[in-house]
N, C-alpha and C positions, 0 to 999 in steps of 0.2 A: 618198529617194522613198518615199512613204508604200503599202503593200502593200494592196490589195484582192481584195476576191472577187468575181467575177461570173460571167455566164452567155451565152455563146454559140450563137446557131442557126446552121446555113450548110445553105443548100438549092443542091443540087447538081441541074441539070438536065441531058439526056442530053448536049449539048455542053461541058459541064464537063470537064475534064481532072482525072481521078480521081487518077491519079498525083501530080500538081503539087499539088494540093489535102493527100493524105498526107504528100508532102514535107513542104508547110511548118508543117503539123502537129507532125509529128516537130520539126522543127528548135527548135519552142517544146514540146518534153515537161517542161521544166525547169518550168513554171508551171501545166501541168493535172491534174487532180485526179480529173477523170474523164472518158469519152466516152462517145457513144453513137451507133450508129448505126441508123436505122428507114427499109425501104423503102417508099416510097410507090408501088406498082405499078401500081396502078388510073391515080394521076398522072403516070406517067413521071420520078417525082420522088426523092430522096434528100433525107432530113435527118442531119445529124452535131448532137449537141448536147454540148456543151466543159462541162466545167463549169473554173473556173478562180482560180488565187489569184498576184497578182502586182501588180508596180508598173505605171501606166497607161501609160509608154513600152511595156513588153514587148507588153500586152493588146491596144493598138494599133497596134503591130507584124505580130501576129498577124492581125486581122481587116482591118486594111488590105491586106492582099499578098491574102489570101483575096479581100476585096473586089473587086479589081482584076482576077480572073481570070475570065475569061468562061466564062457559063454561072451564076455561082458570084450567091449575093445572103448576106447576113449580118446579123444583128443582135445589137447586144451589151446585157448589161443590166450595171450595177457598183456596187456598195453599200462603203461603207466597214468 
């Protein structure tokens, strides 16, 4: 499987389940390279930004379960 780099946002809104969200962070540490996290206070909003290097099963592993969890929206960018 050929290995990539890309870039993840995940905006976390207050009915987001912050914990679930860390989880499954954690459980993909093996392919991130960096994080960040920035409150948006004025918007009631959270952003996490991934930075990330891996093959496209793990990356969409990752932002799919993120995807899927309410509150939670995601976009991913991936360059070869």
């Amino acid at each position: 499987m050929e290995v990539r780099l890309g870039a993840v946002i995940v905006l976390l809104t207050p009915e987001s389940d912050v914990q679930r969200v860390n989880s499954i962070i954690s459980e993909h540490g093996e392919i991130i390279l960096g994080r960040q996290g920035i409150p948006l206070r004025d918007r009631a909003t959270n952003i996490i930004s991934l930075v990330l290097e891996g093959d496209t099963d793990r990356i969409g592993s990752l932002t799919g379960q993120l995807g899927r969890l309410t509150g939670v929206r995601v976009k991913s960018v991936l360059i070869k």
